[in-house]
LUMZAZA-514023 format. One line per field, with one value per atom (N, C-alpha, C, CB): residue number from 1; atom name; x, y, z. Coordinates in nm, 4 decimals, padded with zeros to 6 digits, always signed. Glycine has a CB too. Layout:
BEGIN
num = (NUM; ...) .
atome = (CA; ...) .
X = (X; ...) .
Y = (Y; ...) .
Z = (Z; ...) .
This chain:
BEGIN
num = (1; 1; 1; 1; 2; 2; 2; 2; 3; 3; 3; 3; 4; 4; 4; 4; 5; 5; 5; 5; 6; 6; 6; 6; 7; 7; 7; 7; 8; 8; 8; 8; 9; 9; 9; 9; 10; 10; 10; 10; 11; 11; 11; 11; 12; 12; 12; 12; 13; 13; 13; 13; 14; 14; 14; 14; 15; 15; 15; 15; 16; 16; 16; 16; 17; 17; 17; 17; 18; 18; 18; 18; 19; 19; 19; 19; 20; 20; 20; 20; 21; 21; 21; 21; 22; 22; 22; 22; 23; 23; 23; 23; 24; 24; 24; 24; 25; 25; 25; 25; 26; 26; 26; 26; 27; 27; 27; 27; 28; 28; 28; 28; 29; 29; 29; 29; 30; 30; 30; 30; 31; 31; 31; 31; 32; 32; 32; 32; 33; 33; 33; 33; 34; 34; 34; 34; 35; 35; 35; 35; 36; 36; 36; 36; 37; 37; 37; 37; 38; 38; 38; 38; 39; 39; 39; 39; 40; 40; 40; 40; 41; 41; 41; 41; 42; 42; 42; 42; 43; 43; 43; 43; 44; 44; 44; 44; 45; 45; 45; 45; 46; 46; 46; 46; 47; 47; 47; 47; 48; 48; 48; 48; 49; 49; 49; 49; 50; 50; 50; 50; 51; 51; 51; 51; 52; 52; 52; 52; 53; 53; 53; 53; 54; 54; 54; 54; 55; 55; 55; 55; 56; 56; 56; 56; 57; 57; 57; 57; 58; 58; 58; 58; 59; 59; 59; 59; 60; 60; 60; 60; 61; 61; 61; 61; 62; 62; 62; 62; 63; 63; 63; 63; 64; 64; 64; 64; 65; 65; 65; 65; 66; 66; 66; 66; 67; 67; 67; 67; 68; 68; 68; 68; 69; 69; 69; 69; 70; 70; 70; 70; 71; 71; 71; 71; 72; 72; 72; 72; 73; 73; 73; 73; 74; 74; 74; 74) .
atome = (N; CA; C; CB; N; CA; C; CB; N; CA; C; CB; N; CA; C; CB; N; CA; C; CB; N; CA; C; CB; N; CA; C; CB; N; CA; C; CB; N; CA; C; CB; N; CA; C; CB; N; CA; C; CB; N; CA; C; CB; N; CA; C; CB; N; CA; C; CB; N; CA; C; CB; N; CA; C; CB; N; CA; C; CB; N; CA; C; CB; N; CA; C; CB; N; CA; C; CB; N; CA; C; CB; N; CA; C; CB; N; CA; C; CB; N; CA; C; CB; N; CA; C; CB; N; CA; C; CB; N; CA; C; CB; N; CA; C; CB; N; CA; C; CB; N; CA; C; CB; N; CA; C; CB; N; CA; C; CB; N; CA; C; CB; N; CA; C; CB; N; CA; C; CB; N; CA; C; CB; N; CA; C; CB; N; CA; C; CB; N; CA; C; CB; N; CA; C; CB; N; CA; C; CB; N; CA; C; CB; N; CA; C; CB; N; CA; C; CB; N; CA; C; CB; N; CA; C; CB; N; CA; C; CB; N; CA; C; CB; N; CA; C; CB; N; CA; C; CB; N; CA; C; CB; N; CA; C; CB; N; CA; C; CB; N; CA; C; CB; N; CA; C; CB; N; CA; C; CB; N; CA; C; CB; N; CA; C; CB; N; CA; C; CB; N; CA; C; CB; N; CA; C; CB; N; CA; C; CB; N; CA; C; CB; N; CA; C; CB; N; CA; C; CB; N; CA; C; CB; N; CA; C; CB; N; CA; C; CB; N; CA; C; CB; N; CA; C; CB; N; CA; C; CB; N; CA; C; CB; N; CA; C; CB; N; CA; C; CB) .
X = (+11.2597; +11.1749; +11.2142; +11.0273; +11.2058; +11.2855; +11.1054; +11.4091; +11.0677; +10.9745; +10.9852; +10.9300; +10.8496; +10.8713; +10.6962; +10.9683; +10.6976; +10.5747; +10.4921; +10.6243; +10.3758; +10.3362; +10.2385; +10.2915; +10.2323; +10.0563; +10.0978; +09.8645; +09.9356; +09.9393; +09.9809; +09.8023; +10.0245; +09.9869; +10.1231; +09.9726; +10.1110; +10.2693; +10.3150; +10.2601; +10.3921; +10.4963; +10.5707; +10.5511; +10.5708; +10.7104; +10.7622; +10.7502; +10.8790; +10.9402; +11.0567; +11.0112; +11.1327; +11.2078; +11.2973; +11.1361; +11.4546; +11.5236; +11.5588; +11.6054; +11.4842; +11.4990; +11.6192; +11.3831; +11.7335; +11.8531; +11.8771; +11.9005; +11.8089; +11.8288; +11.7534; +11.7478; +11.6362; +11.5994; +11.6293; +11.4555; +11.7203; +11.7592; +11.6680; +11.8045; +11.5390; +11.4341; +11.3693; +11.3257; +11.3395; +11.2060; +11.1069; +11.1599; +11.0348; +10.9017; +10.8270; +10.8577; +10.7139; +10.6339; +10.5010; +10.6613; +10.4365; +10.3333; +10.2272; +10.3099; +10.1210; +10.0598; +10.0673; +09.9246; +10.1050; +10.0454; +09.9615; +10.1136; +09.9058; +09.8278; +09.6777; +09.8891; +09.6657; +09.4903; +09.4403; +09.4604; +09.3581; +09.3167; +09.3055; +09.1892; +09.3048; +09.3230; +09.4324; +09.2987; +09.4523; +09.5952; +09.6369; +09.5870; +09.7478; +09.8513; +09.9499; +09.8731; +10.0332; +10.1275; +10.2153; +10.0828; +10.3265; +10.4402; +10.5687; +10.4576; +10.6475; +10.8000; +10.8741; +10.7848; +10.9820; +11.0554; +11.1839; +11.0534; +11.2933; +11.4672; +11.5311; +11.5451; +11.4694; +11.5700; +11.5405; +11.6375; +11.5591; +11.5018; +11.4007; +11.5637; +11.4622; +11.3401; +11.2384; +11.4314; +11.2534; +11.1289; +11.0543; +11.1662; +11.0973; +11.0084; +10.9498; +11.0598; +10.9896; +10.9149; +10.8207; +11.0185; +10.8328; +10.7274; +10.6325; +10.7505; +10.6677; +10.5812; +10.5154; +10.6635; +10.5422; +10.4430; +10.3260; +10.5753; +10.3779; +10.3164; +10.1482; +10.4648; +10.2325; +10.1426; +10.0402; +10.2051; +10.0860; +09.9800; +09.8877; +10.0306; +09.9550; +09.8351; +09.7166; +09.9177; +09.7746; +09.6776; +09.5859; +09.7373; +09.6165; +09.5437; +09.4217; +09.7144; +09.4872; +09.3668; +09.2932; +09.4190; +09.3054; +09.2231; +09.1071; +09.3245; +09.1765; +09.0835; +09.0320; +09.1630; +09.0542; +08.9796; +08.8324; +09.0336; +08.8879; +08.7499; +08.6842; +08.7818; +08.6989; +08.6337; +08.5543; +08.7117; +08.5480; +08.5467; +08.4039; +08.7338; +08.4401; +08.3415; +08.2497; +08.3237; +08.2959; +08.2232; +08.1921; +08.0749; +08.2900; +08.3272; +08.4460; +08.3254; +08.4395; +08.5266; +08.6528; +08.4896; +08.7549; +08.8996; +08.9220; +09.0021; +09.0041; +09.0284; +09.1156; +09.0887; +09.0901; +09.1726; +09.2966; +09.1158; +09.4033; +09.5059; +09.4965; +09.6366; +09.5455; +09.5904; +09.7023; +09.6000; +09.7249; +09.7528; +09.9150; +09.6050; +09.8686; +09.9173; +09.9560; +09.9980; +09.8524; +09.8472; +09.7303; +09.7761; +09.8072; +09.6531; +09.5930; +09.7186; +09.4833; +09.4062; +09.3882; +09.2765) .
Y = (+12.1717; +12.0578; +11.9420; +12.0949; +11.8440; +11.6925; +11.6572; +11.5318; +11.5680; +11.5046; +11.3633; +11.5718; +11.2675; +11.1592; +11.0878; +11.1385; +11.0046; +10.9456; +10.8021; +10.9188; +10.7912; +10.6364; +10.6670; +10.5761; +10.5255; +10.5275; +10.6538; +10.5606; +10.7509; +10.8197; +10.9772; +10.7947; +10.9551; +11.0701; +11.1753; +10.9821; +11.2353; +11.3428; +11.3552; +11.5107; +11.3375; +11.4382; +11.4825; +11.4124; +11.6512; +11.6627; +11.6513; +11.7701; +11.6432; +11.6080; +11.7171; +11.4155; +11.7256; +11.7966; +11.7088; +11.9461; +11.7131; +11.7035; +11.8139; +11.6623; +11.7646; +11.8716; +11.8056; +11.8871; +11.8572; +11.8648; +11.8686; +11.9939; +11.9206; +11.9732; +11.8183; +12.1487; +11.8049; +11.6792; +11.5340; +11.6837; +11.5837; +11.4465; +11.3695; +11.3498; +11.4317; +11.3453; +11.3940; +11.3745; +11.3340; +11.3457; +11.3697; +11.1948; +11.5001; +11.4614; +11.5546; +11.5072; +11.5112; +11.5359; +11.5400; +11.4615; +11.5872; +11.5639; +11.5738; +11.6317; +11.4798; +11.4845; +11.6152; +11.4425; +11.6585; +11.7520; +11.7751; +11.8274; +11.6879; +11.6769; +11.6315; +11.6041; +11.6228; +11.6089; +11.7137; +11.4804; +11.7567; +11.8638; +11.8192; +11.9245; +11.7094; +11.6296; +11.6140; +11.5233; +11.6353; +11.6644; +11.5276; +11.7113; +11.5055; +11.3595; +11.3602; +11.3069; +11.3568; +11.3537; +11.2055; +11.4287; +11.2468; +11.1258; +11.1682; +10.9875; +11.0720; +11.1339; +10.9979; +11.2423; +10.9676; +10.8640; +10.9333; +10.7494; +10.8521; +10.8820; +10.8255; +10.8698; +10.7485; +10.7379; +10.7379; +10.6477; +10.7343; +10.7188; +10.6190; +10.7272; +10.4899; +10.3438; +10.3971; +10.1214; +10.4697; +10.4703; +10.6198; +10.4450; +10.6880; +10.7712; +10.7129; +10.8862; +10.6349; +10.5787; +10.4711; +10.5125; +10.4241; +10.3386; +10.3750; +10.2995; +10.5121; +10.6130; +10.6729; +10.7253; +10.6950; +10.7794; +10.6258; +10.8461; +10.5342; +10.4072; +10.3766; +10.2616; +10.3700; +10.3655; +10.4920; +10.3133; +10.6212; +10.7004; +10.7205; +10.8392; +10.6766; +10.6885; +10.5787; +10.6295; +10.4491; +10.3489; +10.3658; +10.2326; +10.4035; +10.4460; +10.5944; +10.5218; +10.6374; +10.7576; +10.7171; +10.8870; +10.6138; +10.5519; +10.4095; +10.5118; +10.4086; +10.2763; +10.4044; +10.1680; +10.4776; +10.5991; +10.6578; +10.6388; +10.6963; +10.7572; +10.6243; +10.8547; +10.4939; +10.3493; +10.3966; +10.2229; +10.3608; +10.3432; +10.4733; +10.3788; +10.6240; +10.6172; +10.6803; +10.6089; +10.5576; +10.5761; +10.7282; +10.4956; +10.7782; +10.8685; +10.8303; +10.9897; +10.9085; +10.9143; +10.9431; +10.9986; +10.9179; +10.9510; +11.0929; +10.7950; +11.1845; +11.2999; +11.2360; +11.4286; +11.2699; +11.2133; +11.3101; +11.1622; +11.2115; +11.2937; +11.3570; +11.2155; +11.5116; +11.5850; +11.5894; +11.6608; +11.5861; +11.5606; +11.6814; +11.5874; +11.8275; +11.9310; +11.9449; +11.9531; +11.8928; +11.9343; +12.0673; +11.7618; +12.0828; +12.2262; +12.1750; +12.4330; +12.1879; +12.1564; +12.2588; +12.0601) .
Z = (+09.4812; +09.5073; +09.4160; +09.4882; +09.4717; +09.3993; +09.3609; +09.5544; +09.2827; +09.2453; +09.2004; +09.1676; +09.2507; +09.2545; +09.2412; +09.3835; +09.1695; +09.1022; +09.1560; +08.9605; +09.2047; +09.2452; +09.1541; +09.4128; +09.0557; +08.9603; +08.8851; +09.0769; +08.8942; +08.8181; +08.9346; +08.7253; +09.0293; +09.1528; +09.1453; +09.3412; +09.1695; +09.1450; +09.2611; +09.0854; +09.3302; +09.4614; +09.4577; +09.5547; +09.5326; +09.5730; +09.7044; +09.5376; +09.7003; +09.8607; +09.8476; +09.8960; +09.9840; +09.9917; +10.1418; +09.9904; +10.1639; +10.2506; +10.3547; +10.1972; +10.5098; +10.6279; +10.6500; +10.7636; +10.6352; +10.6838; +10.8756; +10.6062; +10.9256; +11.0448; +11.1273; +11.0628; +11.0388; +11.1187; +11.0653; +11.1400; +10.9823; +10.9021; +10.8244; +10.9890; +10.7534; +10.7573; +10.5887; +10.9130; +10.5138; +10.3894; +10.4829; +10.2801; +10.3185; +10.3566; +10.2256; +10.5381; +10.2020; +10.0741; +10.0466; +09.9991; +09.9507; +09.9368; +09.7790; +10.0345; +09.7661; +09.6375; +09.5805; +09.6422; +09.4258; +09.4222; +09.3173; +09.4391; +09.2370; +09.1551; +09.1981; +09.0742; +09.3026; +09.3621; +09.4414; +09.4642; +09.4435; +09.5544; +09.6844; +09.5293; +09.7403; +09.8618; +09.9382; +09.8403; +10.0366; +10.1260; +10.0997; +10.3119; +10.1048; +10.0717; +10.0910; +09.9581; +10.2113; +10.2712; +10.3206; +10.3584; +10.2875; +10.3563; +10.3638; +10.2727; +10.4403; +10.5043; +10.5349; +10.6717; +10.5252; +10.5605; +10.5795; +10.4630; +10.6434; +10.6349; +10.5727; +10.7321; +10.4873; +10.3137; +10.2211; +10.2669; +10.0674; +09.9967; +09.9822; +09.9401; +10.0095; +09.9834; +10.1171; +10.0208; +10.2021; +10.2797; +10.2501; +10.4481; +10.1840; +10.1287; +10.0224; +10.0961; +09.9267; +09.8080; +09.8709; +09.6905; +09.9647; +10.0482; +10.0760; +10.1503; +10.1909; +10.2530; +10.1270; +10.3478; +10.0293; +09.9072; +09.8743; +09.7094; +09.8537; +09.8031; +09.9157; +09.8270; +10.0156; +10.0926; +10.1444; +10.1773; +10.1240; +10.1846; +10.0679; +10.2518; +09.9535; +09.8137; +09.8544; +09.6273; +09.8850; +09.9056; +10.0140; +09.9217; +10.0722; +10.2258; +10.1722; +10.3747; +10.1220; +10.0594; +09.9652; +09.9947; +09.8594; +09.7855; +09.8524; +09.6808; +09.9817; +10.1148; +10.1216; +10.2959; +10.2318; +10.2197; +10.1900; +10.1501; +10.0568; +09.9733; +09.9446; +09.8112; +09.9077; +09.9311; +10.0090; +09.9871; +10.1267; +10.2663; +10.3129; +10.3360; +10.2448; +10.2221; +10.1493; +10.2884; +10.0140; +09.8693; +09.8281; +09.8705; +09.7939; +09.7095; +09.6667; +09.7556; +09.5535; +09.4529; +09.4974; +09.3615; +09.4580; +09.4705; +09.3560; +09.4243; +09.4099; +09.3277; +09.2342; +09.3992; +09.0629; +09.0069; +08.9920; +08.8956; +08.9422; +08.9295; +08.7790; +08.9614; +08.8306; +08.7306; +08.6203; +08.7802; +08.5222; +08.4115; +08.4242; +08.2980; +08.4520; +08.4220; +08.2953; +08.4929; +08.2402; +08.0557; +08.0079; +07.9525; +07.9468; +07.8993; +07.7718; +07.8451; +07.7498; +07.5855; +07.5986; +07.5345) .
């Protein structure tokens, strides 16, 4: 798994070879968060934007956004 960062949110993505295509997802929130593009600049787009869209989202309706996890231990 390749990993890749918007804000504070974690992803990993991975390359389907067969379909020529990215695709990934949050993994530091308990909330599904998914995106996929066919290049790099449009997977880093596609992460940009499906974060923003899940933070309209939980706005939208007023709840909280899951925060992101740290993966630190105290």
């Amino acid at each position: 798994m390749n990993i890749m960062k918007y804000k504070n949110f974690i992803a990993e993505f991975e390359y389907d070879a067969e379909a020529k295509f990215f695709h990934g997802r949050v993994v530091n929130i308990r909330d599904a968060v998914t995106f996929e593009g066919a290049s790099a600049s449009e997977l880093e787009q596609a992460l940009a934007d499906s974060v923003e869209d899940y933070l309209e989202f939980c706005r939208d309706l007023g709840r909280e956004p899951d925060k992101p996890l740290s993966g630190n231990i105290n």
